[in-house]
Backbone as CSV, one residue per row, in Angstrom:
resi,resn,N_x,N_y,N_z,CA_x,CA_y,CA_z,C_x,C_y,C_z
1,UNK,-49.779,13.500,-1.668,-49.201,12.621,-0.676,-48.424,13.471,0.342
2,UNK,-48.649,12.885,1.931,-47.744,14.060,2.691,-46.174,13.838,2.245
3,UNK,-45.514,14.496,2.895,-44.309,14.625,2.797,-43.853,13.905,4.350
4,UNK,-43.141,12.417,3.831,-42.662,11.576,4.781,-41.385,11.784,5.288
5,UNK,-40.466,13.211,4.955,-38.998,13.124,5.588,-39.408,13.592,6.909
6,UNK,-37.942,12.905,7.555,-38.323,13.566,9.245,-38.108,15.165,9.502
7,UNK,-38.694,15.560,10.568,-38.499,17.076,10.603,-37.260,17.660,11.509
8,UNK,-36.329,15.999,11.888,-35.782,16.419,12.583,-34.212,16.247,11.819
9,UNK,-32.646,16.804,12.257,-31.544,16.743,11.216,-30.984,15.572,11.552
10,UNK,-31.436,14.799,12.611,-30.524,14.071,13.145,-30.011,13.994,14.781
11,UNK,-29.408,13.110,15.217,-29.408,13.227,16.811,-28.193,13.717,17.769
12,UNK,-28.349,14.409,18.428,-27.526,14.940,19.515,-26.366,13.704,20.122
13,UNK,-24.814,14.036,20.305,-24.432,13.076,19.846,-23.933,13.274,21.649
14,UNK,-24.019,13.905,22.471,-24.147,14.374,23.990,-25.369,13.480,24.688
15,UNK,-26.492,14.450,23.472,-27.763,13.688,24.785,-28.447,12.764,24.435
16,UNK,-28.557,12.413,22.818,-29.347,11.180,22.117,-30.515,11.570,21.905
17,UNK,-30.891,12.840,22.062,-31.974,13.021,21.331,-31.630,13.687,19.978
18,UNK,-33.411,13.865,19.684,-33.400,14.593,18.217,-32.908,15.751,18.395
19,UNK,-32.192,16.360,17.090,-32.123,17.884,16.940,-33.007,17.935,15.781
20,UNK,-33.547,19.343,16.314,-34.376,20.115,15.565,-33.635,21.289,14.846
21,UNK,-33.449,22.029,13.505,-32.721,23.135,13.617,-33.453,24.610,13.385
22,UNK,-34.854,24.475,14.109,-35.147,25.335,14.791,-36.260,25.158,15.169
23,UNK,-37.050,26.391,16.580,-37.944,26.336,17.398,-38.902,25.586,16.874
24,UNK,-39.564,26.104,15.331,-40.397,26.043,15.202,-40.716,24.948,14.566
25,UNK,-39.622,23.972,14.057,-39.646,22.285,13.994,-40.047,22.074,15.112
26,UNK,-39.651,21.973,15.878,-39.442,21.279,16.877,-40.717,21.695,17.904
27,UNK,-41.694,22.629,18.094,-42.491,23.013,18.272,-44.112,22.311,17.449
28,UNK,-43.980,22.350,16.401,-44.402,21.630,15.458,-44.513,20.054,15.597
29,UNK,-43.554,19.749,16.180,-43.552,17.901,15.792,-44.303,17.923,17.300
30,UNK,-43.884,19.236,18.498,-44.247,18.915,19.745,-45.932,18.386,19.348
31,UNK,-46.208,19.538,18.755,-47.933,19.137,18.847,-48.168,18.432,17.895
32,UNK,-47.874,17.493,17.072,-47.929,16.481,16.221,-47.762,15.444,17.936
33,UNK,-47.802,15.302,18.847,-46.932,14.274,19.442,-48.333,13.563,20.666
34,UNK,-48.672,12.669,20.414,-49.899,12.432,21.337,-49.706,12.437,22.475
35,UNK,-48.564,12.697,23.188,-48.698,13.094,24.425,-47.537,14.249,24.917
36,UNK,-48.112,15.532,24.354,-47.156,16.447,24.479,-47.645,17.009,25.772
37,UNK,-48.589,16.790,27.138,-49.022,17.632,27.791,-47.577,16.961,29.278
38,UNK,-46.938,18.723,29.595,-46.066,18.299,29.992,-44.309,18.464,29.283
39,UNK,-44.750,18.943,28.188,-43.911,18.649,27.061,-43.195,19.992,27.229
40,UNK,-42.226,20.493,26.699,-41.846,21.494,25.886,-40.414,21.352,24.871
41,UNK,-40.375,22.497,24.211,-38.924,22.301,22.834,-38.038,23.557,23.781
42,UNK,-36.491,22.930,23.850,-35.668,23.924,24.591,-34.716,23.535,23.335
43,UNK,-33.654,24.638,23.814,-32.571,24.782,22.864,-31.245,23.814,23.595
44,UNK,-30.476,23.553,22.391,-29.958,22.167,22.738,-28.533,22.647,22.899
45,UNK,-27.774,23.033,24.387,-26.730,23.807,24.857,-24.994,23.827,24.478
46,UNK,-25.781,22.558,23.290,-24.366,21.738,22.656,-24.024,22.853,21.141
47,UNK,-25.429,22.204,20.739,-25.220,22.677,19.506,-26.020,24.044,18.848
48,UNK,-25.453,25.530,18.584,-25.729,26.700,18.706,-26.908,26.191,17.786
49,UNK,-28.070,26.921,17.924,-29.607,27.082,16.736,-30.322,25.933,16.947
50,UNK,-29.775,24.889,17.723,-30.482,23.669,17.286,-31.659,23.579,18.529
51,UNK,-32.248,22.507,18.423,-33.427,22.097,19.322,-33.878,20.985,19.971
52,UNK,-34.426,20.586,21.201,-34.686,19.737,21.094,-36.123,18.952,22.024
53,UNK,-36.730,18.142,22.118,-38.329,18.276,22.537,-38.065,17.367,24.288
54,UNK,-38.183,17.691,25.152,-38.133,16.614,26.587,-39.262,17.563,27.770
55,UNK,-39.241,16.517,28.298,-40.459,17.020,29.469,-40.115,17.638,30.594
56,UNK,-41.213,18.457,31.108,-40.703,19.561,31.877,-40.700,18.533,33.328
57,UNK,-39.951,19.579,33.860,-39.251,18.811,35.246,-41.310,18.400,36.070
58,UNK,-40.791,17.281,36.953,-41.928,17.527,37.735,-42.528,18.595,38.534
59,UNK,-41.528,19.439,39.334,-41.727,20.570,40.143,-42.725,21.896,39.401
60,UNK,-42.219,21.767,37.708,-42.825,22.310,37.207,-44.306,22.522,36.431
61,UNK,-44.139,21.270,36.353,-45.483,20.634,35.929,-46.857,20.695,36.912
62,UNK,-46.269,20.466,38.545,-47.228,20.685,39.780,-46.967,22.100,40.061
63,UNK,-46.671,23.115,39.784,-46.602,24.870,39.710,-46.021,24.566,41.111
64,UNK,-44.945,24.426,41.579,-44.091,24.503,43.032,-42.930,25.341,42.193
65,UNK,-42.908,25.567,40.861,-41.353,26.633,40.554,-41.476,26.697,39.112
66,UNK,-40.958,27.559,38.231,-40.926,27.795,37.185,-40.119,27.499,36.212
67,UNK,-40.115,27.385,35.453,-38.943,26.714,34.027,-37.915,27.575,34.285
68,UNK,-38.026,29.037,34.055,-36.905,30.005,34.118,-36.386,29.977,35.579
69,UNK,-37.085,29.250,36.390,-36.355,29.548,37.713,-35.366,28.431,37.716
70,UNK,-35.818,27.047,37.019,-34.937,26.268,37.380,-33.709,26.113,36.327
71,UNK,-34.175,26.483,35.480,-32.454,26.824,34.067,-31.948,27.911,34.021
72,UNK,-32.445,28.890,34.977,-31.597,29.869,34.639,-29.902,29.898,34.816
73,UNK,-29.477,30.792,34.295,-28.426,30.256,34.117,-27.198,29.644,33.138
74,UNK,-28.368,28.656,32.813,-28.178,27.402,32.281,-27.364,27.719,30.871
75,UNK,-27.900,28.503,30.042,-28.017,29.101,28.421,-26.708,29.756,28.532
């Protein structure tokens, strides 16, 4: 039988999403996710190690600018 716990620890109490407590959860559930195109897992600026899955800006998605161009900084 699979294993039905969630992969995630619980939710971000800032942004309301899931935390993941690490990349590769959270990477993982991305492509478990039927519509991950668009998608990516960033690190969640609240809470150190953790993760979390949201969609990339539009600008980025139509190649007018890059992920690192627009968060830099950010981390």
């Amino acid at each position: 039988m699979a294993d039905r716990r969630p992969s995630y620890i619980g939710y971000c109490d800032q942004h309301g999403k899931r935390l993941y407590p690490s990349r590769k959860l959270a990477r993982r559930q991305l492509r478990a996710h039927r519509d991950s195109q668009g998608m990516r897992a960033y690190p969640c600026p609240l809470v150190a190690g953790h993760w979390h899955i949201g969609h990339l800006p539009k600008d980025v998605r139509e190649g007018r600018i890059t992920a690192p161009e627009i968060y830099r900084g950010q981390r």
